[in-house]
Backbone bond lengths (Angstrom), bond angles and torsions (degrees), N, CA, C in turn:
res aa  C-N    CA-C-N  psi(-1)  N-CA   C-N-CA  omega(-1)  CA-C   N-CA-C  phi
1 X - - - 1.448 - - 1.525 109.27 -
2 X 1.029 116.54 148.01 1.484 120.68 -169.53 1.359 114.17 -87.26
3 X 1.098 123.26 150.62 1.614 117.81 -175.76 1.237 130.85 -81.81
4 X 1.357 147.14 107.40 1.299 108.86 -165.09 1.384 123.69 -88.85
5 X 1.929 125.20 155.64 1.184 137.66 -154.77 1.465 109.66 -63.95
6 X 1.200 153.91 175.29 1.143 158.81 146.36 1.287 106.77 -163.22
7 X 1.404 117.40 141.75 1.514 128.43 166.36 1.435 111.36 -144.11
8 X 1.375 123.60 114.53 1.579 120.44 160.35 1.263 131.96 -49.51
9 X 0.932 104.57 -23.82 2.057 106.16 169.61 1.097 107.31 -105.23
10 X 1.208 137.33 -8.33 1.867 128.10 154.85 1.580 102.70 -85.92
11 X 1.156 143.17 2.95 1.132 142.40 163.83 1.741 107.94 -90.04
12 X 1.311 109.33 -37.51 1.553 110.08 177.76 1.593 106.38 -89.53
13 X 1.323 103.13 -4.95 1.280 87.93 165.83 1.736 133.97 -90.74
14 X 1.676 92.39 -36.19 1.346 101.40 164.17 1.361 126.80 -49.59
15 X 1.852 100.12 -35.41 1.766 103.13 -179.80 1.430 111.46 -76.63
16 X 1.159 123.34 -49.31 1.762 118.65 153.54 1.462 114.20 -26.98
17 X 1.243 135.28 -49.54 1.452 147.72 -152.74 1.514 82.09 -80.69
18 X 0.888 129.51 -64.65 1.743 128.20 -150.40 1.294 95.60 -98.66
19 X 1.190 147.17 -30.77 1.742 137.40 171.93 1.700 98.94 -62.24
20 X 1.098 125.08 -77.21 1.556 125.00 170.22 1.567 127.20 -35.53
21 X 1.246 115.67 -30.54 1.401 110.98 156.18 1.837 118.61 -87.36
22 X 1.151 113.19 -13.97 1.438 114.75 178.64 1.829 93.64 -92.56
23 X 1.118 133.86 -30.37 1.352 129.35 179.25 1.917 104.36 -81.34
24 X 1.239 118.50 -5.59 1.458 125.40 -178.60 1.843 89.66 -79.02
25 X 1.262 93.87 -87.34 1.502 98.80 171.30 1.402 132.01 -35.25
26 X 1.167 105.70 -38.79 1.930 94.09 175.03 1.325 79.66 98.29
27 X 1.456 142.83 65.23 1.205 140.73 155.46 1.370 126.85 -106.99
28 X 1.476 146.49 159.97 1.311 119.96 174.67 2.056 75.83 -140.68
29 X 1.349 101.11 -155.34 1.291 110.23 -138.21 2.021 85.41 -78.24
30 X 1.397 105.86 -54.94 1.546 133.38 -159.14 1.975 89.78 -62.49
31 X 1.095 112.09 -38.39 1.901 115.16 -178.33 2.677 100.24 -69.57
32 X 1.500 77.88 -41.10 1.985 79.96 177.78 1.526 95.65 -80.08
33 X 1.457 150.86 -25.61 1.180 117.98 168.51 1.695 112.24 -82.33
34 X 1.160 111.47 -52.65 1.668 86.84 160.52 1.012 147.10 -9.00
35 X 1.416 124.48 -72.92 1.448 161.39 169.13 1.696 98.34 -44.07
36 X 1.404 94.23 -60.06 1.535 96.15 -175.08 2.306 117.64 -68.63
37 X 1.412 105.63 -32.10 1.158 107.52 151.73 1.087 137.33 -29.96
38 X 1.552 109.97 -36.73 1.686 134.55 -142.49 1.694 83.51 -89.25
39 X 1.318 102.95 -35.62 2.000 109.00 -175.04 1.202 109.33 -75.06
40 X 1.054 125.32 -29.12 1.337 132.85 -155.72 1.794 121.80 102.15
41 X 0.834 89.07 35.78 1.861 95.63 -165.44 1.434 120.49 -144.30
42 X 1.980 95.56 94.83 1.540 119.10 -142.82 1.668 84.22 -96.54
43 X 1.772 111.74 121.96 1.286 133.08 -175.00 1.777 103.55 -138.18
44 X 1.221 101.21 134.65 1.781 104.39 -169.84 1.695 82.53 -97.30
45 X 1.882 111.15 134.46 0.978 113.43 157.60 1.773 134.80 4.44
46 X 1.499 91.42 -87.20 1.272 114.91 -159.78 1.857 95.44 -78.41
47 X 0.916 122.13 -13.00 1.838 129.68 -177.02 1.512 83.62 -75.15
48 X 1.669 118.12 -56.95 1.355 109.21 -152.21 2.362 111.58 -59.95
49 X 1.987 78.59 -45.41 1.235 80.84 -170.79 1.512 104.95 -65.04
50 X 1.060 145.42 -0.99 1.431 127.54 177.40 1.432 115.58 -80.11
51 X 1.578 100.64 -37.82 1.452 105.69 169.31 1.259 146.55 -45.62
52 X 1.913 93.83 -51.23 1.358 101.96 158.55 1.553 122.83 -92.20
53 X 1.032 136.68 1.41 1.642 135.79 136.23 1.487 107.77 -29.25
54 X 1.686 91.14 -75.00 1.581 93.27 170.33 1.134 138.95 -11.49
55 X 1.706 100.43 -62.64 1.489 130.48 -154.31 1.784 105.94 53.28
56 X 1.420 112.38 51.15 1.525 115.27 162.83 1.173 104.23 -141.55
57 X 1.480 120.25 91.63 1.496 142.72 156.72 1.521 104.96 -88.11
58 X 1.050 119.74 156.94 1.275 146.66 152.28 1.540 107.52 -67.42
59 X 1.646 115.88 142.84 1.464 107.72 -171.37 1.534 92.53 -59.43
60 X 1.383 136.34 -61.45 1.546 133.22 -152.26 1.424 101.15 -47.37
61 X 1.105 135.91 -44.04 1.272 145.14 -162.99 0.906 106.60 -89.56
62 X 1.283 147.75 -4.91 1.340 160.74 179.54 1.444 93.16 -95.97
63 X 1.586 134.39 -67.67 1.046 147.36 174.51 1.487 121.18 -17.73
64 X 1.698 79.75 -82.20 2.084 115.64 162.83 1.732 109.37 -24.93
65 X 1.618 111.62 -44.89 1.141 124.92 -159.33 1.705 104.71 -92.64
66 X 1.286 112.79 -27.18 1.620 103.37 177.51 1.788 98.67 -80.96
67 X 1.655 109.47 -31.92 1.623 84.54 -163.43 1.533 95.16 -67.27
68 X 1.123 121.64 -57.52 1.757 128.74 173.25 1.530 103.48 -6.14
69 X 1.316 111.13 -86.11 1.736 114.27 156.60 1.487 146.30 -28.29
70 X 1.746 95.12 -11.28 1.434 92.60 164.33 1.313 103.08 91.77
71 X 1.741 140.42 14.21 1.408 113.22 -136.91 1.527 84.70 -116.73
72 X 0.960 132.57 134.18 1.227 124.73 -173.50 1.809 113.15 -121.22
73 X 1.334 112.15 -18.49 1.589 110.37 148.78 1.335 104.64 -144.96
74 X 1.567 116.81 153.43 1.007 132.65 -147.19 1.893 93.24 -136.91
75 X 1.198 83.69 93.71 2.046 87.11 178.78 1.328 111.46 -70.39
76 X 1.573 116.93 110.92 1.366 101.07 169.37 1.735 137.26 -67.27
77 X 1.794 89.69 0.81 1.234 99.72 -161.86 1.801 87.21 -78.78
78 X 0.904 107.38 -26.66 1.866 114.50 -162.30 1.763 87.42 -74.90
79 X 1.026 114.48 -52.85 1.677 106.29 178.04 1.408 119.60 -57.90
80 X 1.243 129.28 -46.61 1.638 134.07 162.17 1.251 106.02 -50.93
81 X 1.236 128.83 -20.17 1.426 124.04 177.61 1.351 121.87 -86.32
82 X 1.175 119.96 -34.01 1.241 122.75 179.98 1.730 119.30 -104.60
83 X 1.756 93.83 7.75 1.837 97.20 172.70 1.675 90.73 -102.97
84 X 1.259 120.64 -2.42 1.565 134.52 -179.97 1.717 103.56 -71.92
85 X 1.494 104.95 -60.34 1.371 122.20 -179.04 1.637 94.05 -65.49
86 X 1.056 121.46 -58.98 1.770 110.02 -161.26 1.455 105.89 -63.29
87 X 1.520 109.82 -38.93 1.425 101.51 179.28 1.953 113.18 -52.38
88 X 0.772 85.78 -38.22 2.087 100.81 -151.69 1.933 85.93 -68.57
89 X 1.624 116.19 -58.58 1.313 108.45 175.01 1.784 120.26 -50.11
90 X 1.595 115.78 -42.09 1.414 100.93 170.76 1.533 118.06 -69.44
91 X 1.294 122.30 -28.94 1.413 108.58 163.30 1.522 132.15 -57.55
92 X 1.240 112.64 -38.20 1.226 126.79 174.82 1.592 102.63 -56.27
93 X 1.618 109.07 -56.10 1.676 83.85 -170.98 1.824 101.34 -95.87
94 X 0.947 124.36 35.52 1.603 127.10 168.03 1.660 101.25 -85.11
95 X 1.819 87.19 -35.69 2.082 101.60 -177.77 1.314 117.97 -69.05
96 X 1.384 111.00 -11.52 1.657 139.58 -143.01 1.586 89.46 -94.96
97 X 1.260 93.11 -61.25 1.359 100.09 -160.71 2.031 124.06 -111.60
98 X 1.460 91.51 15.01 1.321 105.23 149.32 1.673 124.63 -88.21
99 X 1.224 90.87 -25.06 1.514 81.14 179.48 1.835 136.45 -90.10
């Protein structure tokens, strides 16, 4: 059986990714379920925000959530960049606190 993937800094990254575009817009949590309604894609507030706290969406919902956002290209280079930064900060304090 195959394992499934998980990464903590691609999870903080996704939540970075979608807090920064919802803070572009002037969005708060109750304006992204709206928006997301508008698709067809019935999310209770506080369900949504846990998710993306999380940063464990489902790709569709991940999807659902950039068009919601307005996002109309999605640089992967900007995402490698900031799982670059999250990585390097959890090492730093992994270094932090080994010693």
């Amino acid at each position: 059986m195959a394992k499934f993937f998980d990464s903590p800094a691609m999870r903080e990254s996704i939540r970075r990714l979608i807090r920064a575009r919802m803070a572009y817009k002037g969005y708060e949590y109750k304006d992204l379920t709206r928006r997301l309604g508008e698709f067809g894609v019935v999310q209770h507030e506080s369900n949504l925000r846990s998710k993306v706290n999380n940063g464990s969406l489902g790709a569709q919902l991940f999807l659902y959530i950039l068009l919601a956002l307005d996002v109309d290209v999605l640089n992967l280079g900007d995402v490698e960049a900031l799982l670059d930064e999250v990585s390097e900060a959890d090492a730093s304090q992994a270094e932090g606190t080994a010693a």
